[in-house]
Phi, psi and omega in degrees: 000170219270110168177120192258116198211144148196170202299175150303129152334309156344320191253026156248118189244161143311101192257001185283338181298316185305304185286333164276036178234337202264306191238144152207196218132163172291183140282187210259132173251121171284135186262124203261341163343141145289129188235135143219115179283093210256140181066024182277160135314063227265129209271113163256149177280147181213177151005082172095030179080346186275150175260142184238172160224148179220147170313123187195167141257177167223161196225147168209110201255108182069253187245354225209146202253124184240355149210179175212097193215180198258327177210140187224142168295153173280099185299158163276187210060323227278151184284156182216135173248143166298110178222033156294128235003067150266146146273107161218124173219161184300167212262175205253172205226096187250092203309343156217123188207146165268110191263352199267002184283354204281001156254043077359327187305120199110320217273287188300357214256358180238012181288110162274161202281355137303297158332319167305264162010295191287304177299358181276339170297315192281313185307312178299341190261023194199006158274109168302151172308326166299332180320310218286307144354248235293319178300323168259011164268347174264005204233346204235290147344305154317286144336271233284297191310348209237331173123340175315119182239005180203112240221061176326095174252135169256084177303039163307022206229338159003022220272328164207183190315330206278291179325325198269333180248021125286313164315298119019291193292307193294324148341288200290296175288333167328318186080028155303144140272118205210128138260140178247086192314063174305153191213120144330154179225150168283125178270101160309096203262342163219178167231346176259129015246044181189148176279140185214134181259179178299162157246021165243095228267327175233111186290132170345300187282009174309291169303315189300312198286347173282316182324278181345277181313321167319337207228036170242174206222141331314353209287014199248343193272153172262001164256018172288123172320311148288076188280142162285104155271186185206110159269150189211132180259315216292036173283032151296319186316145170321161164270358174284348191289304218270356153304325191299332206287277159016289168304270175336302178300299170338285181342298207255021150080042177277135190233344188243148146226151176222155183204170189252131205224058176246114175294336168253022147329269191265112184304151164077341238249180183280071178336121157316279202336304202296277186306349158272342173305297182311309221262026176050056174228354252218068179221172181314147179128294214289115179247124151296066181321112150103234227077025172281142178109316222293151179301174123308332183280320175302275167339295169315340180270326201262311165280347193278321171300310205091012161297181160215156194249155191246078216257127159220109203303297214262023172276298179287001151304311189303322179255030168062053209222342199285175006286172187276155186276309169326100194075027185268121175282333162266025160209109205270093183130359176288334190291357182264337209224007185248149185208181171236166203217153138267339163078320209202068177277347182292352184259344162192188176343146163261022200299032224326320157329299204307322190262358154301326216260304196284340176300319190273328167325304176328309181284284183309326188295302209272359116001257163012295191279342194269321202313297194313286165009253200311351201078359205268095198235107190279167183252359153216145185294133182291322182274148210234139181302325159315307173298348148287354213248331152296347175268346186256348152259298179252000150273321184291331184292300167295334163256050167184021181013069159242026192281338179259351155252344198198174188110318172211161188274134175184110183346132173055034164263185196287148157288119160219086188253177148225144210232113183245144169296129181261007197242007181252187240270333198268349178243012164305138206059292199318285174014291195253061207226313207190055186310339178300293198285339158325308197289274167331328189234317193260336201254161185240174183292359204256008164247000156310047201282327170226142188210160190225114188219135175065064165052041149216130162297135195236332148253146208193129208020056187089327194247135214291118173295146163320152176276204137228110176303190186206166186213144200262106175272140180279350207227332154297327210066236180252115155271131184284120163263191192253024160310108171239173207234084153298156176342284207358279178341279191301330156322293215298297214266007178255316179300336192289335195257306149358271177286006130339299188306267244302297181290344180238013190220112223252144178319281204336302205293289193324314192267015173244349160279344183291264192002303196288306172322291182316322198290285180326321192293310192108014176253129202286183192285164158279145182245010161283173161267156181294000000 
């Protein structure tokens, strides 16, 4: 969700010791291992998106699925997974995420979206850099465990240099495919006798520190697991401030940026989309989170770039931020330009399934109601289980113009697969009926059973594999150690940071940062409490 925050300058320390006390190590080795998926249900795309299913094996040679057949010989060395009454299918795509939320969890589910804000501001003046670790390997972990193998964060955590190559590591070690939306931030310069943001919204290292990454190894490689991205709020800004921002990120070979896009946020205001147009920055690349409020014109903007929105149903129902754009009848071309995100796991699943199910749910109600209107009871709904499974694969893929690596299964794109059980109690008959719809209406995460990204497995009979950690050399870049990282660990270490936040964050302070946010905005104070 929509929120520009950092700590006091005060709490921003030097953090590499810390981090080489934490991780040490080799470098990252690439994988040429050999897979065989044998005998699965292989879910394929075809003409227009329709998905078929067919009986197979699939073979992956390194990072990359190198056949597709009815029977493949077992090459030697190569590992053979079983994937009789398997569901494999391609791994979901997921378009917008705070990935950096996972002690958070807990905070929201009963939460509106200035409460949301204020503690997410109050969490940025008091999450240490080392935090970020643990946090976006548990926000990524996560991800994996739910079948999710790629991941757009919209990388709100910035609060000073040190936070960006701890996120970055913990990225890194998940075994995610991620682009890391880095995002300016706003620096919270006092909070007495009043919350005050900085008044220099983008401080030099800001911009130094993207350079810096940009031009670090892996991230510099382009065949690299981990892509460097750019989120950007601050279109307050001159407009010559947000052409440099613009520039600058392009320069250094940024193919994606995402920014947050509710139009009745901020009273009064401009469609982004309408202002990216004017300052001729409204080009491919560009992903829109939420798109509440958005327009025809908006749409229209959007397919004529070949941008794309970023719908995430069950954050913007809950938080007013809605309706999901997705399968709007009243925006005629959106479902050509739309893909989905969770946006929030601290607020709610992190399931990507989970926002296939409520965006086509969605849709049907409000179908539904004009139907119940008119009198009118058609005998079957125009949006389709497919047509969700697809904003959640190979459209997410296409807004992170990645459509030609991931998204579907097909010789010579990346393995990034998920291999789901057809035989437990919530996906028995459908399965094997319509596995898409299985998928879409029926699986729970515990029918995830196996999952793969870049040819390695990361999850595996129900259960999450160790990781490796990783490390930020100033002079190497990120390095793979020979550390290895179980959940446990990162449980432990997330209630850990969890209960800290908890202990350092006073009611008072939360409804006196809701109030200036609102103020800011352009909103009146709450007269309720958080």
């Amino acid at each position: 969700m929509y929120c520009h925050s950092t700590p006091s300058s005060n709490n921003q320390h030097n953090h590499r010791s810390i981090m080489s006390s934490l991780l040490r190590g080799g470098t990252a080795v690439r994988n040429t291992a050999s897979k065989l998926l044998r005998g699965g249900t292989v879910l394929i795309h075809g003409e227009k998106d329709r998905v078929s299913s067919q009986l197979a094996d699939v073979l992956i040679e390194g990072d990359r699925i190198s056949k597709i057949d009815a029977s493949i010989p077992v090459p030697a060395g190569c590992q053979v997974i079983d994937c009789t009454d398997k569901i494999i299918s391609p791994g979901f795509v997921d378009t917008h995420r705070h990935v950096w939320q996972s002690p958070l969890k807990g905070f929201f589910g009963d939460t509106a979206l200035f409460p949301y804000l204020a503690i997410v501001i109050a969490a940025g003046m008091e999450l240490k850099a080392e935090d970020m670790f643990w946090a976006n390997l548990a926000g990524n972990m996560e991800s994996i465990d739910a079948g999710t193998t790629t991941t757009l964060d919209h990388a709100h955590m910035n609060w000073s240099k040190d936070h960006s190559w701890f996120a970055i590591a913990g990225t890194i070690s998940s075994g995610i495919r991620s682009i890391f939306g880095y995002t300016p931030v706003s620096i919270v310069a006092s909070t007495k006798p009043k919350i005050e943001f900085s008044s220099e919204p983008l401080p030099s290292w800001i911009m130094a520190t993207f350079e810096q990454i940009a031009t670090s190894q892996p991230l510099k490689d382009p065949d690299s697991r981990v892509q460097l991205g750019f989120g950007f709020d601050f279109y307050h800004l001159p407009k010559d401030v947000v052409l440099g921002v613009f520039q600058k990120v392009k320069s250094l070979g940024t193919r994606i940026i995402t920014s947050h896009f509710i139009q009745n946020f901020i009273k009064d205001s401009e469609s982004l989309p309408v202002l990216l147009k004017s300052y001729d920055l409204l080009h491919k690349g560009i992903v829109f989170s939420h798109g509440g409020g958005a327009t025809p014109e908006d749409v229209k903007l959007l397919n004529d770039a070949n941008c794309f929105f970023s719908a995430t149903p069950n954050t913007e129902l809950a938080m007013a931020v809605g309706p999901p754009v997705c399968f709007r009848k009243d925006l005629p071309g959106v479902d050509r330009v739309c893909s989905l995100g969770v946006d929030c796991h601290s607020a709610t699943s992190g399931s990507m399934v989970n926002e296939m199910r409520m965006a086509l749910q969605t849709a049907r109600g409000i179908e539904s109601e004009a139907h119940i209107r008119s009198g009118i009871w058609p005998r079957e709904v125009t949006d389709k289980t497919s047509h969700a499974f697809n904003l959640g694969t190979i459209q997410g893929a296409r807004a992170l113009r990645m459509e030609h690596e991931i998204g579907s299964i097909a010789v010579g794109k990346k393995a990034d697969l998920v291999i789901f059980d057809s035989l437990s109690p919530a996906m028995i008959g459908v399965a094997q009926r319509d596995p898409v719809m299985a998928i879409v209406l029926h699986s729970t995460i515990r029918d995830v059973n196996t999952v793969l990204v870049d040819g390695e497995v990361r999850k595996e009979n129900g259960q999450l594999c160790p990781v490796k950690g990783t490390e930020w050399n100033s002079k190497a870049g990120f390095l793979q150690t020979n550390q290895n990282i179980h959940w446990q660990e990162v449980a432990d270490r997330i209630l850990a940071i969890q209960r800290r936040l908890v202990s350092k964050t006073p009611g008072p302070l939360l409804f006196q940062i809701e109030d200036h946010v609102r103020e800011l905005f352009g909103h009146k104070p709450s007269s309720s409490k958080i």
